[in-house]
N, C-alpha and C positions, 0 to 999 in steps of 0.2 A: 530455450527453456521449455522443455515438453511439457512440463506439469500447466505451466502457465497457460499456453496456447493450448492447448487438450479443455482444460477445464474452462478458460474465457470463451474458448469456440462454441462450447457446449452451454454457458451460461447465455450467448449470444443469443443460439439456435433455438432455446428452450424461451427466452423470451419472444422471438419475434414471431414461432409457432403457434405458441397460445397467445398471441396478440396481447401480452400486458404491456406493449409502451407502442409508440407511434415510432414511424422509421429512426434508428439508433444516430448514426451520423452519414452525411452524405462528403466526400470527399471529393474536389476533381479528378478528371481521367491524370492529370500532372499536377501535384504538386510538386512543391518549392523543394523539399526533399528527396525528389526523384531525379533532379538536375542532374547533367551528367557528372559533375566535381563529385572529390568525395564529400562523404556525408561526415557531417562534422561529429557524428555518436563514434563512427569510425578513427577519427581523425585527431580529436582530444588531444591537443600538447598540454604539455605539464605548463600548470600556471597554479601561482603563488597566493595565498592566504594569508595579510598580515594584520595585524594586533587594529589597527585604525581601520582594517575593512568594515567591521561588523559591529561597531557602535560597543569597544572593548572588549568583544569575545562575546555578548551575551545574544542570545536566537532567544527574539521576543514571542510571547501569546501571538501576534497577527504575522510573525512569520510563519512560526510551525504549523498554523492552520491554513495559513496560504499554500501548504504542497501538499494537501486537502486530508490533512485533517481533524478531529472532531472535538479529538479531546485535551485538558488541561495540556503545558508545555509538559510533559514528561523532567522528574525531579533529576533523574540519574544522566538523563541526556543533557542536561544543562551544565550539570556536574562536571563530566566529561568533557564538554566544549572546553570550559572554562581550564581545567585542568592540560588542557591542550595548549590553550594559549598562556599559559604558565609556564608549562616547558619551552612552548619557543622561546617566548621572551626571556625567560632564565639559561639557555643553551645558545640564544642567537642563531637558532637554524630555523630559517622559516618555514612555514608548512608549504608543501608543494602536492598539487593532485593532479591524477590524468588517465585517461581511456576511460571505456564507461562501467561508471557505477561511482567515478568521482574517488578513486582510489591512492591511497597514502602515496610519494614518492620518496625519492632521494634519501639523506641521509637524517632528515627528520624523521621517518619512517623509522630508519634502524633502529633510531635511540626512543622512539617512542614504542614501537614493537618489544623492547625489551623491559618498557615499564608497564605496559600493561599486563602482557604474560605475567609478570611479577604480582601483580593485584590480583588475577585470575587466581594465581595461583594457591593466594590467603583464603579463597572466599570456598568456605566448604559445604554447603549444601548447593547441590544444582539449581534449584531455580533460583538461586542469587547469582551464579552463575553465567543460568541464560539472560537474566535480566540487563548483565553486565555486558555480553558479550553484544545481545542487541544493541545496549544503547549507544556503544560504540561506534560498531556499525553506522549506525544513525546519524552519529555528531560527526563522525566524519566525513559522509555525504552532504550533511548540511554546510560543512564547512567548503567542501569539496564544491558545490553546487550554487551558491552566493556570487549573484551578479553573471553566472556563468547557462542556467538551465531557465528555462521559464515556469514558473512555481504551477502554472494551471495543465501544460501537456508533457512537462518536464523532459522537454528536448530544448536543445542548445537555441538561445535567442535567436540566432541570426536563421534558423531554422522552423520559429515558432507554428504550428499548424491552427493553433485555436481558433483563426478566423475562418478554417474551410469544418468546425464542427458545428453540426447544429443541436438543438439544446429540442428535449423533449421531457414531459411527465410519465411517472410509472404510473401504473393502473392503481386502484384503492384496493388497499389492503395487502400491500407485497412491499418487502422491500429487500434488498441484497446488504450482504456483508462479504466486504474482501479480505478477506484472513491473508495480510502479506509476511510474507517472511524479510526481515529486515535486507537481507542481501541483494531483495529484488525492488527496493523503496530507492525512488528518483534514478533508476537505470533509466536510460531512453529510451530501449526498444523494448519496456515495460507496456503493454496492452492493457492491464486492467487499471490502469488509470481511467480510461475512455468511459467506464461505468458512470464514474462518477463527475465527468466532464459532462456529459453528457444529459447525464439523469439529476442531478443533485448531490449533495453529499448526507444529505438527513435520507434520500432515497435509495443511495448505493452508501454504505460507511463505510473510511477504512479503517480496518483494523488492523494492528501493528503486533506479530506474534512475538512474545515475551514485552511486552512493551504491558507494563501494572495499568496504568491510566490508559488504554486501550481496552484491554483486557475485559478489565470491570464494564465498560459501559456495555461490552455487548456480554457480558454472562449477565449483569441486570435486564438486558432486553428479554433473552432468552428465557430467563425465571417469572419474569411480568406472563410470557405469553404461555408458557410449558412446552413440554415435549413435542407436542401432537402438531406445532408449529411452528417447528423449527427443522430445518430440510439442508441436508449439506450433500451439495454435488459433487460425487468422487467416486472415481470408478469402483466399481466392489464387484464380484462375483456372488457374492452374498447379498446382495442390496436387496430390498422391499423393493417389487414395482407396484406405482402407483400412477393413473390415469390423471388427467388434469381434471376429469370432475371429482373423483375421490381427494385429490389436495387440495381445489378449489371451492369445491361444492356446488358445483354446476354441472347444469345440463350436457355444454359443451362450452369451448371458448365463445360462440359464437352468442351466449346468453350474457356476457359479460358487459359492463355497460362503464363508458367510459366518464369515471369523473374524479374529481383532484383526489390526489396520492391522501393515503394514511399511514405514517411510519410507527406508529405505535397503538398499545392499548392488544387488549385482551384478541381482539380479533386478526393482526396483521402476522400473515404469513413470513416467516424467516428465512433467507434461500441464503449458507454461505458459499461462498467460493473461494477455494484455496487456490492461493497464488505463488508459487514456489516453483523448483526445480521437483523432481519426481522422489529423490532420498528427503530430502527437505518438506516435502508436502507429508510422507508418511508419520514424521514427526507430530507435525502440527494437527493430523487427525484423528493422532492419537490423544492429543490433547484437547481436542474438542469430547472426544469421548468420554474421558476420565470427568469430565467435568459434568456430574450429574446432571444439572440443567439442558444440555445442550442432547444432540444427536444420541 
């Protein structure tokens, strides 16, 4: 995922430069996922999803915030769960998923691939659309990923890293938003989770693009702070360059003074970072832009 690793590298680089957070994560020279076996992100056999896994089909409030994050359970995502396990149990073909990104199988796939196209196909304005197409995406990772991923690094249990991350505060007055594109929400060799493992979720959010109850929370952030504070790192040849004392308002990093984070109110700086493939990110920047508030 070029756009991914292009943009997280540089979301990295630009924080540990100007010093707003303390060392990000320290990992052993070997971790548990470098063993010589394969890697189970690799490895993923098709395993099965049934009706009595998931307390009837329904992904609670403290689930969906448990694969970090922030906002209400999304209405259409639950929708769609639910409608998933209506089909199996009314066709008797169980869900099956496998490789990464927790992906539909066998021949519940076929028959479900050909009802949703079908609902796609009803819904005629685009942003009902994309909303549809996300949440999809979405309910089907989540299904795909129950009992299977570990909700905090969202790599396969028996592979968990959490215990080798360490946990740090951002600087006051910054905080990051991850603008993810649905496709790339609980893949394993997904990187910008680590922001918000890392930093918090109030100080890295994610946000879920085409996802309404996402959405909102960070165009409210946005319109609280205005324009002038709100910074979306993407490569442009056009782009404004600006120093860290002109975005900070500092002397140099070196004036900066370390004390507990602020993620809101008139004064915190906005930094997003889009998290997609490189076709996939031009989208979603353009949607930051239409949207008066934002960049």
């Amino acid at each position: 995922m070029v756009a991914t690793t292009s943009t997280i590298s540089r979301a990295f680089s630009f924080t540990c430069m100007f010093k707003l957070c303390r060392p990000l994560f320290a990992l052993s020279t070997r971790t548990h996922m470098e063993s010589p076996r394969v890697n189970s992100a690799l490895r993923s056999p098709a395993r099965e999803t049934h009706i009595g896994d998931t307390d009837d089909g329904f992904i609670t409030l403290q689930e969906w915030q448990g694969w970090g994050a922030v906002s209400p359970l999304p209405a259409l995502v639950q929708q769609i769960v639910e409608d998933l396990k209506a089909l199996e149990k009314n066709f008797d073909a169980p869900m099956s998923f496998g490789g990464n990104g927790g992906r539909l199988q066998g021949d519940f796939k076929i028959l479900e691939d050909k009802k949703h196209r079908a609902t796609y196909q009803t819904l005629g304005e685009s942003e009902k659309k994309l909303q549809f197409f996300t949440a999809r995406q979405i309910a089907c990772r989540l299904l795909g990923s129950q009992g299977y991923l570990c909700q905090k690094c969202w790599i396969a249990m028996e592979d968990c890293m959490c215990s080798k991350v360490k946990h740090c505060s951002l600087w006051y007055g910054v905080r990051f938003w991850l603008y993810m594109h649905p496709k790339d929400f609980l893949r394993q060799n997904n990187t910008g989770k680590l922001l918000w493992q890392v930093l918090g979720v109030q100080a890295a959010t994610l946000c879920l693009y085409g996802v309404a109850e996402d959405e909102e929370i960070m165009w409210s952030a946005f319109k609280r702070a205005g324009k002038s504070k709100v910074w979306c790192l993407y490569p442009n040849k056009n782009a404004i360059k600006m120093s860290v004392q002109d975005t900070l308002g500092y002397g140099s990093s070196e004036d900066l003074e370390y004390t507990p984070m602020m993620t809101d109110g008139d004064n915190t700086l906005n930094f997003v970072l889009i998290d997609g493939t490189w076709s996939n990110s031009a989208a979603m920047f353009n949607r930051l832009k239409v949207n008066d508030c934002c960049v």
